[in-house]
C-alpha positions in Angstrom: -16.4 -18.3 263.2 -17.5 -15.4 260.8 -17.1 -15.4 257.5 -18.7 -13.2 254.0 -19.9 -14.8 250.9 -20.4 -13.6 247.1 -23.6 -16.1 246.2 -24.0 -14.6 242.9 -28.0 -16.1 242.4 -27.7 -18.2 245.4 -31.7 -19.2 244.7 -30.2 -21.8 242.0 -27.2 -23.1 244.3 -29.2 -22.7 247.9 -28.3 -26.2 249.2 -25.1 -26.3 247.8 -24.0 -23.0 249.3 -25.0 -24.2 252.8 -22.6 -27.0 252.5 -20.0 -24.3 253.4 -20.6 -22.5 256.6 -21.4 -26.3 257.8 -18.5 -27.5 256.5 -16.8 -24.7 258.4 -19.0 -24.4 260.9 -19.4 -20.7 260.4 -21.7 -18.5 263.1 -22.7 -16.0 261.3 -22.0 -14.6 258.1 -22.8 -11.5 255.5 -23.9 -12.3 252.4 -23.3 -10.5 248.8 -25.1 -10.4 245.8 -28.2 -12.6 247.1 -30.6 -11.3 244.5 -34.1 -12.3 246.8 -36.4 -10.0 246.2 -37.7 -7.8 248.9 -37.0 -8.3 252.5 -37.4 -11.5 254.5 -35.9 -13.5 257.3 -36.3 -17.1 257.0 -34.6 -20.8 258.1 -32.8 -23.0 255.9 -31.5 -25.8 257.6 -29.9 -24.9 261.1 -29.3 -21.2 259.5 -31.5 -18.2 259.9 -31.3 -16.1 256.9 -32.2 -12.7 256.8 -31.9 -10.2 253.5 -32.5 -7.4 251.8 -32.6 -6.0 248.4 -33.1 -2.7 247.3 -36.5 -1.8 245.3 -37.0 -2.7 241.5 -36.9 1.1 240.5 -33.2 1.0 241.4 -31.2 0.0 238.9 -28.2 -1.4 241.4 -30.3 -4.1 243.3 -28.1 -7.4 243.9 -28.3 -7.6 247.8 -27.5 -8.2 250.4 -27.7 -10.6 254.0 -26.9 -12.1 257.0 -26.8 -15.7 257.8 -26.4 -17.1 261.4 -26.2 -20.3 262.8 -29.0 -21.0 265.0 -26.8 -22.0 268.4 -25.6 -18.0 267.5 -29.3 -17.5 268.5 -29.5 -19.7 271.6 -26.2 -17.9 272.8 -27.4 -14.2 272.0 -30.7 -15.1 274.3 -28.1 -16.3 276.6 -25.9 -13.5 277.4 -27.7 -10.3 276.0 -25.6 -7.7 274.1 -25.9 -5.7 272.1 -24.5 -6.8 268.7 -24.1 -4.6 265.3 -23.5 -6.0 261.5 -23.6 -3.8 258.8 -23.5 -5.4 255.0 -23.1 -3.6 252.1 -22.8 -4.1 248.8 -20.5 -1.2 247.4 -20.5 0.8 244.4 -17.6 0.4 242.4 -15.3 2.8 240.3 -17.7 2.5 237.7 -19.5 4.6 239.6 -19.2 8.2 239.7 -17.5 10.0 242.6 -20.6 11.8 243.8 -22.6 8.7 244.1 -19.6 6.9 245.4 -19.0 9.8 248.0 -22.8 10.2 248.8 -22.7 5.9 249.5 -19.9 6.3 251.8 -21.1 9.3 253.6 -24.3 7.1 254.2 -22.2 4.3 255.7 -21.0 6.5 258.4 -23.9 8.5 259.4 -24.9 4.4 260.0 -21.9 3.3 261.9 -21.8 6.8 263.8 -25.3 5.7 265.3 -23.6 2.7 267.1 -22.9 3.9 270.1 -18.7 3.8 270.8 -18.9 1.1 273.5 -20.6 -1.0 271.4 -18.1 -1.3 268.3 -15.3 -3.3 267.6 -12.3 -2.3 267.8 -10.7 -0.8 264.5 
């Protein structure tokens, strides 16, 4: 099962937050608003965590993740392919449309470098 998460400062809730995708037993999910700093991949539990969070100079800098179960790990050794997440955290109308434009135009020169064989369908 996949699912996404808001964590909103997940560093004060961490255990509590993992209750979920347990509960659930979730696979692998992406994760919003993780505000870690840096990069890092870590374990926590049976999870593998790995985020990311833009640099302190940046004023928008919440981040974002991924969280997998580790059995998601054992079967990915299992049966190799190739497998693509992308998580963003988007700007919002706040925003203004050349930064909003300029975000999105990012996003697909990064799904456009998935090769077409290897996306999901739309």
């Amino acid at each position: 099962m996949a699912a996404t998460w808001n964590l909103m400062s997940w560093m004060e809730k961490k255990h509590e937050f993992l209750q979920e995708p347990t509960e659930h037993k979730v696979d692998i999910s992406t994760l919003n608003e993780t505000r870690k700093k840096g990069k890092e991949k870590l374990r926590v539990r049976r999870y593998i965590m790995i985020y990311s969070r833009a640099p302190m100079k940046i004023k928008e800098r919440w981040g974002v993740g991924v969280l997998k179960h580790e059995n998601f790990e054992k079967i990915s050794k299992c049966r190799p392919e190739n497998f693509h997440i992308i998580s963003v955290y988007a700007l919002d109308i706040s925003k203004s449309r050349e930064k909003r434009e300029k975000f999105y135009n990012n996003l697909q020169i990064a799904i456009n470098k998935i090769p077409t064989n290897e996306r999901a369908p739309a």
